[in-house]
C-alpha positions as CSV (number, residue, x, y, z in Angstrom):
1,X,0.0,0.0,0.0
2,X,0.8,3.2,-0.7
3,X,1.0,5.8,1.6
4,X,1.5,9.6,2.6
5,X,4.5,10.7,4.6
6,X,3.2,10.9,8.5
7,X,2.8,14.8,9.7
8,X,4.8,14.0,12.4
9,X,7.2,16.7,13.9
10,X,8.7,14.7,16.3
11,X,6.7,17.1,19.4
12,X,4.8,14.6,20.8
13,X,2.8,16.0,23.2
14,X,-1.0,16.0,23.9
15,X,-2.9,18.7,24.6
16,X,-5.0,19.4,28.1
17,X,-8.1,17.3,27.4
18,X,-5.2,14.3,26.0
19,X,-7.2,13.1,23.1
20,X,-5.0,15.3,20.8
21,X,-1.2,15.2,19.6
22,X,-0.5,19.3,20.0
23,X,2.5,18.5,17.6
24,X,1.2,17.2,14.2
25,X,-2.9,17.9,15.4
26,X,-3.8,14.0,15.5
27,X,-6.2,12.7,17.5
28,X,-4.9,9.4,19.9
29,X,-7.2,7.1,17.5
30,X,-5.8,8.8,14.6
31,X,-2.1,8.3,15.3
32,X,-3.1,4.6,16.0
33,X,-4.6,3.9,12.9
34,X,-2.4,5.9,10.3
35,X,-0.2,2.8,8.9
36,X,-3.4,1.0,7.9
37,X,-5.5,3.5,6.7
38,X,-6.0,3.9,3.1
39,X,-4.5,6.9,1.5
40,X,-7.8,9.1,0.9
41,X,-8.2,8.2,4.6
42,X,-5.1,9.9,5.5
43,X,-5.8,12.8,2.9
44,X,-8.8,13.3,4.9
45,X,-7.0,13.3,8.2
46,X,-4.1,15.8,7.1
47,X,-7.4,17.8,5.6
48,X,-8.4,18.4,8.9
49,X,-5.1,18.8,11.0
50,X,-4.2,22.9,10.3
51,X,-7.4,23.8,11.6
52,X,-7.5,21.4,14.0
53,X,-4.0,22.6,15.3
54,X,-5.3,26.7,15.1
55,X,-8.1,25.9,17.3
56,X,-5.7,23.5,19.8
57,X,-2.4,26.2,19.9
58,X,-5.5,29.0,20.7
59,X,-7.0,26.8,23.6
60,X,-3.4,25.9,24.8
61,X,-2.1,29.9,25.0
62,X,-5.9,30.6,26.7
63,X,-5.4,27.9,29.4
64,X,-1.8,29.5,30.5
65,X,-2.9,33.0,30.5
């Protein structure tokens, strides 16, 4: 199978609510299935991770303030 290169950036750490990787945007289910997901199931995964990771880094900053 095919596959896309992993968004990882190597900062794996979850967020507050630790359902969500605050480094590549992942949720925990996500990062477990990624190998054996098909590759338009990973497209639509890394569709949803720069928004995903706006609205996490937003929360994070608001929760230290």
């Amino acid at each position: 199978m095919t596959e896309m290169p992993s968004p990882c950036v190597n900062i794996c750490s979850l967020d507050q609510s630790g359902k969500y990787c605050l480094g590549c945007g992942r949720s925990l289910n996500e990062l477990a299935v990624w190998q054996n997901a098909s590759v338009s199931e990973q497209r639509d995964i890394m569709a949803q991770l720069p928004d995903r990771l706006r609205a996490l880094k937003a929360r994070e900053r608001t929760m230290k303030s």
